[in-house]
CHARMM-style PDB file with segment names, atoms N, HN, CA, C and O in Angstrom:
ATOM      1  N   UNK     1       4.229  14.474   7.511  1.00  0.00      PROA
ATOM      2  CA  UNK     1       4.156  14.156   6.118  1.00  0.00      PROA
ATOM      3  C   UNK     1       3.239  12.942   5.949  1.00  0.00      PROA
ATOM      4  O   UNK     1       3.394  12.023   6.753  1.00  0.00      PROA
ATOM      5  N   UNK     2       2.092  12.800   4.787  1.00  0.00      PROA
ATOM      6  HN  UNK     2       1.967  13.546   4.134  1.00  0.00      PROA
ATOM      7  CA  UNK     2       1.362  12.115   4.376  1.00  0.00      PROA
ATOM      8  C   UNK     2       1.586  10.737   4.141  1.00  0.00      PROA
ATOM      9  O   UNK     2       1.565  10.580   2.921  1.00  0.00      PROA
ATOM     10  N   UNK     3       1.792   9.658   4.723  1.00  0.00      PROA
ATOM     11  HN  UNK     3       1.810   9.786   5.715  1.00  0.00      PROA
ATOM     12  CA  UNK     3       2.550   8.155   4.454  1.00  0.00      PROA
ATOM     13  C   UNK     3       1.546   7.245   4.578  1.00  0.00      PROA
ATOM     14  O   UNK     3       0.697   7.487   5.436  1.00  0.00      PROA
ATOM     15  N   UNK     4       1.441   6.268   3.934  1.00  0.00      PROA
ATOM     16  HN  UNK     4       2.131   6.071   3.238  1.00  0.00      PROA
ATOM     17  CA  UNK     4       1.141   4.964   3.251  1.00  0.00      PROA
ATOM     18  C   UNK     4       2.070   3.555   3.632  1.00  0.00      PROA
ATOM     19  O   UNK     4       2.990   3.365   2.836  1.00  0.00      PROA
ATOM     20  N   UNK     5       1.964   2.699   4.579  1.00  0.00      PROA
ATOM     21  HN  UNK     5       1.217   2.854   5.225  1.00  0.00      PROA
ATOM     22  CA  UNK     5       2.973   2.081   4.909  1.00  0.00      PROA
ATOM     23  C   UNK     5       2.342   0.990   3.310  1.00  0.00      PROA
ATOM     24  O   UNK     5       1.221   1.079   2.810  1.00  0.00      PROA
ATOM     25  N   UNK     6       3.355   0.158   2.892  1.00  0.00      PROA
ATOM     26  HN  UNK     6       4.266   0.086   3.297  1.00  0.00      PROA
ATOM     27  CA  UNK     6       2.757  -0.799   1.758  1.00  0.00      PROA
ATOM     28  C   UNK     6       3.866  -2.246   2.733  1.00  0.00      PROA
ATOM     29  O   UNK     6       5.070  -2.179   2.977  1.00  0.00      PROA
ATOM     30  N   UNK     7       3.010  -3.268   3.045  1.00  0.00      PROA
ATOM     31  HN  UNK     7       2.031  -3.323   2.847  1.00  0.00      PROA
ATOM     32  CA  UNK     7       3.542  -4.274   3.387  1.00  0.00      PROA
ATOM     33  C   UNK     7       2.436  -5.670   2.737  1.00  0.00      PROA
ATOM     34  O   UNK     7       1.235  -5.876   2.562  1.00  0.00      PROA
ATOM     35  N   UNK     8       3.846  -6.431   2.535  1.00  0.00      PROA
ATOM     36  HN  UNK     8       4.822  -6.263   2.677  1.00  0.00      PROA
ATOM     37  CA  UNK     8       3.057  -7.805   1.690  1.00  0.00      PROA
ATOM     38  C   UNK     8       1.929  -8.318   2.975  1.00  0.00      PROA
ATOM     39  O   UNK     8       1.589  -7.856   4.064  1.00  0.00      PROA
ATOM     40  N   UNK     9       1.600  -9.492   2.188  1.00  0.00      PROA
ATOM     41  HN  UNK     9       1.876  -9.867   1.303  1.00  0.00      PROA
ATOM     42  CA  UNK     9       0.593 -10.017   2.903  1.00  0.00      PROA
ATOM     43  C   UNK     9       0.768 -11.288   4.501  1.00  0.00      PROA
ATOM     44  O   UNK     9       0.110 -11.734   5.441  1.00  0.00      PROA
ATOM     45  N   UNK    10       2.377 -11.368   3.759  1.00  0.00      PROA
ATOM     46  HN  UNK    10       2.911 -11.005   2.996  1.00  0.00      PROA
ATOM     47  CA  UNK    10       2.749 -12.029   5.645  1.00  0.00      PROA
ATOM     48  C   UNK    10       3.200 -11.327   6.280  1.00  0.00      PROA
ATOM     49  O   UNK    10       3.569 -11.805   7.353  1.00  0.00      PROA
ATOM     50  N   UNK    11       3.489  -9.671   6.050  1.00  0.00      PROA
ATOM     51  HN  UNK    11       3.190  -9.282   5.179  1.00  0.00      PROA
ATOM     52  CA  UNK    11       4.183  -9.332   6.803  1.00  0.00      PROA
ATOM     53  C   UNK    11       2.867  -8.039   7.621  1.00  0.00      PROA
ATOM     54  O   UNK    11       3.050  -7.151   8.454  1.00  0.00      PROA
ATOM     55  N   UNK    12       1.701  -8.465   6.953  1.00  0.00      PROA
ATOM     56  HN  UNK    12       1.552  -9.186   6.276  1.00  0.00      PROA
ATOM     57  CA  UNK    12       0.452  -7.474   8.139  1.00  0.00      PROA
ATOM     58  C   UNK    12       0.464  -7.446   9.107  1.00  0.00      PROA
ATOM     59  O   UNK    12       0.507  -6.307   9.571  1.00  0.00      PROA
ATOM     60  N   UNK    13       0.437  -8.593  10.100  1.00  0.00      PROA
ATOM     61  HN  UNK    13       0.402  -9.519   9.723  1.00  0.00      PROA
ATOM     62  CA  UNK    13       0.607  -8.930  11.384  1.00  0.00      PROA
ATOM     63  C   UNK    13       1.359  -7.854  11.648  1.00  0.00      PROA
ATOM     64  O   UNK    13       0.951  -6.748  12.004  1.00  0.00      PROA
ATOM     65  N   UNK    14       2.737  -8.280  11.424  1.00  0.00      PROA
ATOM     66  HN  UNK    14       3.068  -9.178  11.135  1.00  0.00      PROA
ATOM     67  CA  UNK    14       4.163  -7.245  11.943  1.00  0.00      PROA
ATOM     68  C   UNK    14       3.520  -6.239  11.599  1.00  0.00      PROA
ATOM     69  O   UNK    14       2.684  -5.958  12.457  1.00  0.00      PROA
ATOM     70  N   UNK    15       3.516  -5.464  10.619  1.00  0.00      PROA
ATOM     71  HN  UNK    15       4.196  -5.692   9.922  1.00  0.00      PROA
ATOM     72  CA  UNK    15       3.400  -4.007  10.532  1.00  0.00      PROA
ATOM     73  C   UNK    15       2.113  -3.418  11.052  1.00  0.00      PROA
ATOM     74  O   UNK    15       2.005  -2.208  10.858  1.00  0.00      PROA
ATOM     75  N   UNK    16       0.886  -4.150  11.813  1.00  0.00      PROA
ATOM     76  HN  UNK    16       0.974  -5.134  11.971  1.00  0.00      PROA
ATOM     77  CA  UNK    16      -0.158  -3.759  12.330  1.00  0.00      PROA
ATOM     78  C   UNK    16       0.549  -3.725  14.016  1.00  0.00      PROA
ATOM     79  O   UNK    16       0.599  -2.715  14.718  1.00  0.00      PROA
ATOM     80  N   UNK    17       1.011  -4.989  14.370  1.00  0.00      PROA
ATOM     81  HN  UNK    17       0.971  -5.809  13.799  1.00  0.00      PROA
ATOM     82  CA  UNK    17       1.826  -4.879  15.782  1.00  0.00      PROA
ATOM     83  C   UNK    17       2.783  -3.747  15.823  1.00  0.00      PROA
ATOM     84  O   UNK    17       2.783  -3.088  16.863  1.00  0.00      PROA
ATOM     85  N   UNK    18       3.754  -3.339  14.695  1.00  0.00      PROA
ATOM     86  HN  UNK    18       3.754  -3.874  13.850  1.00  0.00      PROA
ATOM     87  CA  UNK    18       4.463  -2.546  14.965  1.00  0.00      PROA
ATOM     88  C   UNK    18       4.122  -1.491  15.032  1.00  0.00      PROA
ATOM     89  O   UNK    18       4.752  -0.918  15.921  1.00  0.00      PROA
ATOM     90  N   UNK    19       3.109  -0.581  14.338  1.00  0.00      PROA
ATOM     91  HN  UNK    19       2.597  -1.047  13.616  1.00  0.00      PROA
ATOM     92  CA  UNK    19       2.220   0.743  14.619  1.00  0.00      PROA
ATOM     93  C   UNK    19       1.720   1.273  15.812  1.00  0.00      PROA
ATOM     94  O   UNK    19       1.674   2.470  16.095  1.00  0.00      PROA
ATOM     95  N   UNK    20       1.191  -0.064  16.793  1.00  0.00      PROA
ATOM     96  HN  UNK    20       1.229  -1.037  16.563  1.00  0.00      PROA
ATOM     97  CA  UNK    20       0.400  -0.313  17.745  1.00  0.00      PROA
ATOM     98  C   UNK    20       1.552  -0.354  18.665  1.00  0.00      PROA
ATOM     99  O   UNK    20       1.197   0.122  19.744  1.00  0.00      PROA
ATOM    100  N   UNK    21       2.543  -0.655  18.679  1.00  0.00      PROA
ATOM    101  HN  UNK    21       2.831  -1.042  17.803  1.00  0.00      PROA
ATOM    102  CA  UNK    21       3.986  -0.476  19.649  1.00  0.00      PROA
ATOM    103  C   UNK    21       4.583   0.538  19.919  1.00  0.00      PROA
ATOM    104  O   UNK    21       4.943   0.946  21.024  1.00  0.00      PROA
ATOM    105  N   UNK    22       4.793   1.267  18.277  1.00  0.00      PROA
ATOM    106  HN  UNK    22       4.501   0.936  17.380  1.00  0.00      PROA
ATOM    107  CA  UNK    22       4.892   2.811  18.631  1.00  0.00      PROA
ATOM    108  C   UNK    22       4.352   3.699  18.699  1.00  0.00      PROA
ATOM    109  O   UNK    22       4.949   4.774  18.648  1.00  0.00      PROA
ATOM    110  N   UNK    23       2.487   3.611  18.899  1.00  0.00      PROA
ATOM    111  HN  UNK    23       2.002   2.737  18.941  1.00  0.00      PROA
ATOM    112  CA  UNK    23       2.181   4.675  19.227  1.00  0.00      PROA
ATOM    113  C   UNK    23       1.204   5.252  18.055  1.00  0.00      PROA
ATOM    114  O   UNK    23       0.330   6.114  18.150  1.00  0.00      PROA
ATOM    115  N   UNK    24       1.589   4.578  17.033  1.00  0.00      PROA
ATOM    116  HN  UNK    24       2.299   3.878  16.956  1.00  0.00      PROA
ATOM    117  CA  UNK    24       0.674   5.141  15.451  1.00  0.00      PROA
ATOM    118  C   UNK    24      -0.813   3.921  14.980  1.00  0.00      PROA
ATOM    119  O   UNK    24      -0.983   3.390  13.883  1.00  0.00      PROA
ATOM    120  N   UNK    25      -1.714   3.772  16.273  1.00  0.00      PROA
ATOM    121  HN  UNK    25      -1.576   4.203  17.164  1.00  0.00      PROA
ATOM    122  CA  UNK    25      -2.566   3.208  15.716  1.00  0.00      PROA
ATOM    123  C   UNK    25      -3.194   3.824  14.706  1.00  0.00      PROA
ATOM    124  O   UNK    25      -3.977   3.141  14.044  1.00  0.00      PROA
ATOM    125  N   UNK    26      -3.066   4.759  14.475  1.00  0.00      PROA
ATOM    126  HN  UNK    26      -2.430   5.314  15.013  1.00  0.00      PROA
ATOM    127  CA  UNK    26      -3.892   5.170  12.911  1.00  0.00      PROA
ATOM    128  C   UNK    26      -2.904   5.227  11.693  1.00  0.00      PROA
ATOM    129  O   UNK    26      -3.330   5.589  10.596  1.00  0.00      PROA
ATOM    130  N   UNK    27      -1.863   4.948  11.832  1.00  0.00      PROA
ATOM    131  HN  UNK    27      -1.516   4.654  12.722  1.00  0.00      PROA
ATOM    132  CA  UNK    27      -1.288   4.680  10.623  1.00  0.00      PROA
ATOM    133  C   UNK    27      -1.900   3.716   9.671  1.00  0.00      PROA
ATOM    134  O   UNK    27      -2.552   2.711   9.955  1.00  0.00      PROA
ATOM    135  N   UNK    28      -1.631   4.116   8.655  1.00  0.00      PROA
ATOM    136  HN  UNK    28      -1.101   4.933   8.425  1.00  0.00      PROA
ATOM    137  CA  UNK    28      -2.123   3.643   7.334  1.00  0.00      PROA
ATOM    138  C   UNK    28      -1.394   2.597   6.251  1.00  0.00      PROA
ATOM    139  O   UNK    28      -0.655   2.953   5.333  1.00  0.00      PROA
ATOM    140  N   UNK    29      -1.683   1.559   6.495  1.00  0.00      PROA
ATOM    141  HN  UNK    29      -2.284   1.270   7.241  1.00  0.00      PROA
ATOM    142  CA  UNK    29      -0.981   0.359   5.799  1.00  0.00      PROA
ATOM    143  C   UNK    29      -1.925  -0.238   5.119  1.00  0.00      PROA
ATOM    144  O   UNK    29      -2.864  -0.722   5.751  1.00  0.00      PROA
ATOM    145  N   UNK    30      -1.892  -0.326   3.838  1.00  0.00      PROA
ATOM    146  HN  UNK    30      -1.129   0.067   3.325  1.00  0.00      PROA
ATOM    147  CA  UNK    30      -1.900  -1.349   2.861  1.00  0.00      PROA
ATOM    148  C   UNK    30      -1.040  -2.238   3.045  1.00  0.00      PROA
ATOM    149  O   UNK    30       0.153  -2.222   3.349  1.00  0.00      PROA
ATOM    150  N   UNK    31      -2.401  -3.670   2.641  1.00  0.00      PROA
ATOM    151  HN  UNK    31      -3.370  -3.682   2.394  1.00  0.00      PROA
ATOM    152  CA  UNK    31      -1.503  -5.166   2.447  1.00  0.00      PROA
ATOM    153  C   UNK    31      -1.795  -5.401   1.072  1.00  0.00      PROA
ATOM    154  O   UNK    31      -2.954  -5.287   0.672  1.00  0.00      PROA
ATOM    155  N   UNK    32      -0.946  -5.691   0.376  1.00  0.00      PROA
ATOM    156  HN  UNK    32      -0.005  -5.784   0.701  1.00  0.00      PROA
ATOM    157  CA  UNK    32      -0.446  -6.194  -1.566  1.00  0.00      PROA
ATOM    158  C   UNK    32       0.155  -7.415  -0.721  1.00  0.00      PROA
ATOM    159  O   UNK    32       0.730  -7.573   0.356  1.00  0.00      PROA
ATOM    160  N   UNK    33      -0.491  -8.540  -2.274  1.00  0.00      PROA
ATOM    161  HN  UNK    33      -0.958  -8.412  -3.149  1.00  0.00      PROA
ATOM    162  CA  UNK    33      -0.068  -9.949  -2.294  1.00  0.00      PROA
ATOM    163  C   UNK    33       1.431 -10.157  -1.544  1.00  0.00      PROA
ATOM    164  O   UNK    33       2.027  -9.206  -1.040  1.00  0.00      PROA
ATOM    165  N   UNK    34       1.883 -11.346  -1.543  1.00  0.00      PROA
ATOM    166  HN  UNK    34       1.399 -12.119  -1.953  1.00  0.00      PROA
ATOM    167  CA  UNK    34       3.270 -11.981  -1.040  1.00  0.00      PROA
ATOM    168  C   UNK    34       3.514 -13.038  -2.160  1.00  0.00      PROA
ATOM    169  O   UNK    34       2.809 -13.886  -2.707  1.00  0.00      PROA
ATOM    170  N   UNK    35       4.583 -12.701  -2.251  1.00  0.00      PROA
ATOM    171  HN  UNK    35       5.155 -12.011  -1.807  1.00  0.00      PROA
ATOM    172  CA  UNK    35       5.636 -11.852  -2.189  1.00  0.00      PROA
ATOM    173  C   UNK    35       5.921 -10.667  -3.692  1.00  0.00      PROA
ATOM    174  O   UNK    35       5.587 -10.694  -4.877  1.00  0.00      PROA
ATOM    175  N   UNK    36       6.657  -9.781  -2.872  1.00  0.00      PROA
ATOM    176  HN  UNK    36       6.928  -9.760  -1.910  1.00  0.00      PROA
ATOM    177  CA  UNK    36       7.322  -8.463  -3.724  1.00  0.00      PROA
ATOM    178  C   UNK    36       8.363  -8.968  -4.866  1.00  0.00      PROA
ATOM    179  O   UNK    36       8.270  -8.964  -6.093  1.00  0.00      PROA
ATOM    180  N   UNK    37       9.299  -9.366  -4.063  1.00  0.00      PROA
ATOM    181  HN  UNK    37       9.374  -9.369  -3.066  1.00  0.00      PROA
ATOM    182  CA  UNK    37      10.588  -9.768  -4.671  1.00  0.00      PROA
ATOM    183  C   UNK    37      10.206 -10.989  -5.385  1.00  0.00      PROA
ATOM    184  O   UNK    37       9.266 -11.762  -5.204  1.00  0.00      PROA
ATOM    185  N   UNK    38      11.357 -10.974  -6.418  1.00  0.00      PROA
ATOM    186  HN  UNK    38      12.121 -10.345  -6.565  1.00  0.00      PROA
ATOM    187  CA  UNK    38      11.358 -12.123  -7.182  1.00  0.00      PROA
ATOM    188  C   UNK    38      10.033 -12.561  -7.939  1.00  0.00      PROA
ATOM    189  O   UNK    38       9.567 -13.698  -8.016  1.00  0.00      PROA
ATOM    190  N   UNK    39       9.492 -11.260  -8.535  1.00  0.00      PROA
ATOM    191  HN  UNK    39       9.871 -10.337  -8.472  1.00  0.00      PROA
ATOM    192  CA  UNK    39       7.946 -11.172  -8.840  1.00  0.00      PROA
ATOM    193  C   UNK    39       8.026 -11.008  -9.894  1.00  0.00      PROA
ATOM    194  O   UNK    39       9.023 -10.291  -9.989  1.00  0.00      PROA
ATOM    195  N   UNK    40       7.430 -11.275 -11.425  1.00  0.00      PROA
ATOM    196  HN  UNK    40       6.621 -11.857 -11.348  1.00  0.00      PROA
ATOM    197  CA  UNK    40       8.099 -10.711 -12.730  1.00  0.00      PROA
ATOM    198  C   UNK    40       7.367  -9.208 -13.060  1.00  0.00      PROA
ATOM    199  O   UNK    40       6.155  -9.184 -12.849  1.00  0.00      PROA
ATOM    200  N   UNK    41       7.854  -8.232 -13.449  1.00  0.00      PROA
ATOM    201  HN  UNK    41       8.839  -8.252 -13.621  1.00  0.00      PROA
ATOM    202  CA  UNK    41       7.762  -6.412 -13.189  1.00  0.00      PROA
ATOM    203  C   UNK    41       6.080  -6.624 -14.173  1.00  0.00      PROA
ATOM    204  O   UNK    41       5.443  -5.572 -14.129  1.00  0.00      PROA
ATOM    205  N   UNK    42       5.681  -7.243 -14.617  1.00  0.00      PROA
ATOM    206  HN  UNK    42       6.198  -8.098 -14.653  1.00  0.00      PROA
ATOM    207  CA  UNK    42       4.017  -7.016 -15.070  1.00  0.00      PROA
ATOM    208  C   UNK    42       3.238  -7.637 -14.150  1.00  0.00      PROA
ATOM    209  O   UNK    42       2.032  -7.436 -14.004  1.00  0.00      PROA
ATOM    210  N   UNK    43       3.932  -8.415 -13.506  1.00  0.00      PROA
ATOM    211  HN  UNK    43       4.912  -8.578 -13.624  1.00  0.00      PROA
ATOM    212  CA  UNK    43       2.827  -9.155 -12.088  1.00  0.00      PROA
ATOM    213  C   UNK    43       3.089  -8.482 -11.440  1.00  0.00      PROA
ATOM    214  O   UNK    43       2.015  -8.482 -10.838  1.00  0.00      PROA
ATOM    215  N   UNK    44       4.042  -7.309 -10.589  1.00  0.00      PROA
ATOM    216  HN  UNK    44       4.914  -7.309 -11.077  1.00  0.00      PROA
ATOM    217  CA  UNK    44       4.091  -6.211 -10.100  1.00  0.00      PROA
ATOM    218  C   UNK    44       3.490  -4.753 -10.956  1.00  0.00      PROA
ATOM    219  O   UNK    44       3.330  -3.764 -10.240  1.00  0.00      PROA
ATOM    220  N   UNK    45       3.310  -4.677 -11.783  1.00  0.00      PROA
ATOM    221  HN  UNK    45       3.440  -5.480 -12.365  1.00  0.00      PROA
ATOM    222  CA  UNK    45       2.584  -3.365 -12.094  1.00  0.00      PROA
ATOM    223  C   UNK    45       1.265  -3.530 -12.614  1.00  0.00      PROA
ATOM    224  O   UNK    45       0.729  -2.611 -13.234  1.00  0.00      PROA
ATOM    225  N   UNK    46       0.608  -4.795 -12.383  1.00  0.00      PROA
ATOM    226  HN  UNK    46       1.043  -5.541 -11.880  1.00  0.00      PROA
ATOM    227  CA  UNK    46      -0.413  -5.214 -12.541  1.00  0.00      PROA
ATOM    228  C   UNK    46      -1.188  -5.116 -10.825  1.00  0.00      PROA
ATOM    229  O   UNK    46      -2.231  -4.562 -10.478  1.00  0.00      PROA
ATOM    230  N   UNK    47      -0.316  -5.791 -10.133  1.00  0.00      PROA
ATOM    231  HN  UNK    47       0.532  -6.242 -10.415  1.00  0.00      PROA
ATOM    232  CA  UNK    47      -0.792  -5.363  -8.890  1.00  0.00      PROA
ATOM    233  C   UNK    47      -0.930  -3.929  -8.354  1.00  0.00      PROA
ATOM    234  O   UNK    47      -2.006  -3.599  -7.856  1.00  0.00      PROA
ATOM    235  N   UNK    48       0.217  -2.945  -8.433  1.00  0.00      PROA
ATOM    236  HN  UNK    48       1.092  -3.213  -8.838  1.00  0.00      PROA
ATOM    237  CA  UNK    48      -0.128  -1.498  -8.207  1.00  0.00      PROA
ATOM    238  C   UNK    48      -1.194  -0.840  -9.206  1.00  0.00      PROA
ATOM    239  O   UNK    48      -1.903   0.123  -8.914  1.00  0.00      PROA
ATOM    240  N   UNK    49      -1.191  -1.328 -10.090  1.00  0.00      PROA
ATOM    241  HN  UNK    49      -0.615  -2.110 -10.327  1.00  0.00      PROA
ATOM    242  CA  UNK    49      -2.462  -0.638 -10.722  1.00  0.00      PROA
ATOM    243  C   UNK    49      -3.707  -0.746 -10.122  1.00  0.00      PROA
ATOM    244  O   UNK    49      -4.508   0.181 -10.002  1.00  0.00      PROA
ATOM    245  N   UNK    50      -3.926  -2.381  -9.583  1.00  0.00      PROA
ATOM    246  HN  UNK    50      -3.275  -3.134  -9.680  1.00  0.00      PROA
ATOM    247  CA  UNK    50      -5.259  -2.764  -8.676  1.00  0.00      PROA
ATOM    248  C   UNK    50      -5.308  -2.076  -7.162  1.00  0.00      PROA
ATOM    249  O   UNK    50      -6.000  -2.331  -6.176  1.00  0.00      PROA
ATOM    250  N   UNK    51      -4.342  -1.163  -7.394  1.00  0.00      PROA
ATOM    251  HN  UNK    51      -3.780  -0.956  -8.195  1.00  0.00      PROA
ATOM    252  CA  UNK    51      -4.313  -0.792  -5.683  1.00  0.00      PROA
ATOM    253  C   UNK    51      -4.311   0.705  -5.525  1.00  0.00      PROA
ATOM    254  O   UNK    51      -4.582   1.366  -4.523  1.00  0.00      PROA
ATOM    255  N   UNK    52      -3.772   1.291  -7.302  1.00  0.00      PROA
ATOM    256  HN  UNK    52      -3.551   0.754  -8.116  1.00  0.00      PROA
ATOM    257  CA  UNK    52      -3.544   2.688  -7.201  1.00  0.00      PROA
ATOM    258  C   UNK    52      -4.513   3.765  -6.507  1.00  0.00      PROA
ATOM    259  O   UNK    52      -4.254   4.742  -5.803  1.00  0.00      PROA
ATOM    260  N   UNK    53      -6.012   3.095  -7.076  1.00  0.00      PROA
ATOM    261  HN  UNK    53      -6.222   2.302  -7.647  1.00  0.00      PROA
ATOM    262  CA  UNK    53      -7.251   3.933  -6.006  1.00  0.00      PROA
ATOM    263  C   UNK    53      -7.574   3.826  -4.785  1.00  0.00      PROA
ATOM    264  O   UNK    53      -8.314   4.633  -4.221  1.00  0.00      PROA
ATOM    265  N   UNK    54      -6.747   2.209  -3.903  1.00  0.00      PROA
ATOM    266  HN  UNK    54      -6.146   1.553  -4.361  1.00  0.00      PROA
ATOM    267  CA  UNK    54      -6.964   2.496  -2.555  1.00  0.00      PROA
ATOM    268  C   UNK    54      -5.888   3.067  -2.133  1.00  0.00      PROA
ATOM    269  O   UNK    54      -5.897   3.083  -0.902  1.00  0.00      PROA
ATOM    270  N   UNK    55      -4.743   3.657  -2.677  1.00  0.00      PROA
ATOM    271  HN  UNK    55      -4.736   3.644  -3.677  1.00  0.00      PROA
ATOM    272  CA  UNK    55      -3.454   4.112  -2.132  1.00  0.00      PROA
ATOM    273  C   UNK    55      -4.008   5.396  -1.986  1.00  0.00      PROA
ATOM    274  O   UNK    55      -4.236   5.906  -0.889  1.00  0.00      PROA
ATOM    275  N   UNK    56      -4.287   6.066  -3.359  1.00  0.00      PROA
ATOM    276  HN  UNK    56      -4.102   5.652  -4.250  1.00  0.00      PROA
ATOM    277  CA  UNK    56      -5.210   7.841  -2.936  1.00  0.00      PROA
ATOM    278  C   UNK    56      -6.166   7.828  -2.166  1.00  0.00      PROA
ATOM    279  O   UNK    56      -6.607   8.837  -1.616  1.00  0.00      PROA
ATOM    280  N   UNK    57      -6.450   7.094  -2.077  1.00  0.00      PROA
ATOM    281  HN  UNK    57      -6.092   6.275  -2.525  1.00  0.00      PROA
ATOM    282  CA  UNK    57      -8.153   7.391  -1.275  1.00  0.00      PROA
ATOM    283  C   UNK    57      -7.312   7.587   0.252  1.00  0.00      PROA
ATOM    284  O   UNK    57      -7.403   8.636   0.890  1.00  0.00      PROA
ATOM    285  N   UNK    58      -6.581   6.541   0.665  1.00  0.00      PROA
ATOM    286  HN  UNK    58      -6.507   5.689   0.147  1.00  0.00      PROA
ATOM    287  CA  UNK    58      -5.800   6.715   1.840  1.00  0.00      PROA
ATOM    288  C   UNK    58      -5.109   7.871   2.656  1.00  0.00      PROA
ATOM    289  O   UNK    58      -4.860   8.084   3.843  1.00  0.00      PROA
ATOM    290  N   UNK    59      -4.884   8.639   1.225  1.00  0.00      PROA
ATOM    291  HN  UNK    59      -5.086   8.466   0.261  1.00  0.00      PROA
ATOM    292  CA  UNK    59      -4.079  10.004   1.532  1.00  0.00      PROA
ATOM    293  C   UNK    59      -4.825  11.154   1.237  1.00  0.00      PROA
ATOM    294  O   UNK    59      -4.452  12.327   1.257  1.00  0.00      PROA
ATOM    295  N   UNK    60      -6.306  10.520   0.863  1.00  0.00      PROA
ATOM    296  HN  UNK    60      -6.609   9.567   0.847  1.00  0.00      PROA
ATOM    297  CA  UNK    60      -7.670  11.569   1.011  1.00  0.00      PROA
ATOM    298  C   UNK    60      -7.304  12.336  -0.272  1.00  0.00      PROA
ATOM    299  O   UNK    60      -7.535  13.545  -0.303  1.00  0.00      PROA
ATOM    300  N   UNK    61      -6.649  11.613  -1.520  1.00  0.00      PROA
ATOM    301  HN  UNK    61      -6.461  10.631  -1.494  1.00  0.00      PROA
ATOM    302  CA  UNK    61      -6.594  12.262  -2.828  1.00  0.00      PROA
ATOM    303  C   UNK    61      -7.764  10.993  -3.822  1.00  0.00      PROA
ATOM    304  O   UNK    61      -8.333  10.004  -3.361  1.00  0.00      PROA
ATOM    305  N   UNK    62      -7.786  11.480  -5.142  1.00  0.00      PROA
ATOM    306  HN  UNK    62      -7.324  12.284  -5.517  1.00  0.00      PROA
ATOM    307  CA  UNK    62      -8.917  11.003  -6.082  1.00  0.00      PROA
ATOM    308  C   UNK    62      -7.771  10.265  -7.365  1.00  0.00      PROA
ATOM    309  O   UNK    62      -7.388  10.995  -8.279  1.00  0.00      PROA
ATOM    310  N   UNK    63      -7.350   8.915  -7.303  1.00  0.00      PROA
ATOM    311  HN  UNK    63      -7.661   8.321  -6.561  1.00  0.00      PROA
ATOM    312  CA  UNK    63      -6.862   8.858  -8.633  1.00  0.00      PROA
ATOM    313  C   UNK    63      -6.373   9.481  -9.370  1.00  0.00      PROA
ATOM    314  O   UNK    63      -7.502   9.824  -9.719  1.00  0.00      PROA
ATOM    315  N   UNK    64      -5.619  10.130 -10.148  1.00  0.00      PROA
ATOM    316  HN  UNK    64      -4.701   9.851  -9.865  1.00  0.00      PROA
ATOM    317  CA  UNK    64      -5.733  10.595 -11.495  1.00  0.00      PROA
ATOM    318  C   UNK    64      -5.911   9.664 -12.860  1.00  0.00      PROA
ATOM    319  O   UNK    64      -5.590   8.569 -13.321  1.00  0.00      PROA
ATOM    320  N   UNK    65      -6.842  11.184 -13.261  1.00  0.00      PROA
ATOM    321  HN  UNK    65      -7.104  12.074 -12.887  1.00  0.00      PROA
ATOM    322  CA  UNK    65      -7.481   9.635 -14.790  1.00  0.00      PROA
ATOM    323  C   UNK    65      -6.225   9.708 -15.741  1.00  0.00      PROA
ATOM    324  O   UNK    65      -5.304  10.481 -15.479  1.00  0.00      PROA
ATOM    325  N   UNK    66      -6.198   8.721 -17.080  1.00  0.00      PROA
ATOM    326  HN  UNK    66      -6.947   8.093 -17.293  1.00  0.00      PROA
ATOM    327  CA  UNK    66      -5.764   8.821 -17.912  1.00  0.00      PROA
ATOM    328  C   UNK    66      -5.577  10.301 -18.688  1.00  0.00      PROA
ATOM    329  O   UNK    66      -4.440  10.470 -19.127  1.00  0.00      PROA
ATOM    330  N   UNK    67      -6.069  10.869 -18.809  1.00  0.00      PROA
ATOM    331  HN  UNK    67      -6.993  10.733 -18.453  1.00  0.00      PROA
ATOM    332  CA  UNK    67      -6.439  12.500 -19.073  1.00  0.00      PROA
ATOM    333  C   UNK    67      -5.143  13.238 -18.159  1.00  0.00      PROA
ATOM    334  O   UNK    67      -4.306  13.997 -18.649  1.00  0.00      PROA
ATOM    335  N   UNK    68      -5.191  12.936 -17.138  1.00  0.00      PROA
ATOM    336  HN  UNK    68      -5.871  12.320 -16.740  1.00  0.00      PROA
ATOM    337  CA  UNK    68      -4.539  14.212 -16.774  1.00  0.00      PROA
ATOM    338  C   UNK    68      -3.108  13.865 -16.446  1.00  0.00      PROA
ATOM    339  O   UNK    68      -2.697  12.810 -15.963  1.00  0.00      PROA
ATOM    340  N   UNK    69      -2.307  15.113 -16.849  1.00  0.00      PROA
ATOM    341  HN  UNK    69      -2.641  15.970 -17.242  1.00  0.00      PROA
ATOM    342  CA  UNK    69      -1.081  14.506 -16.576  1.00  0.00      PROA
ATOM    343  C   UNK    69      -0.064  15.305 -16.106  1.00  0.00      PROA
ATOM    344  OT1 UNK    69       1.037  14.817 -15.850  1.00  0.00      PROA
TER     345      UNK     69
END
């Protein structure tokens, strides 16, 4: 199945070491700012919006525009 690891920005290290431990150097992780939590929900959906086209591109899909739904 098609996966996207999403880890903040201190936690790259770890989740690049941990891929590389088990075996999934080509796994696919995005790093988004630090921290997640305790973030107010428009500074979080402000950030996934800035990321929504490298998340598809990752899984070898195209955005969807406003248009389609």
């Amino acid at each position: 199945m098609p996966t996207v690891v999403i880890a903040s920005a201190d936690f790259e290290e770890f989740s690049l070491t941990s891929a590389q431990t088990l075996g999934l150097a080509e796994a696919r992780i995005l790093t988004v700012p630090h921290p997640i939590g305790g973030v107010p929900n428009d500074v979080l959906r402000q950030r996934a919006e800035d990321r929504v086209e490298l998340v598809m591109s990752m899984f070898g899909e195209a955005a969807p525009s406003e248009n389609e739904g």
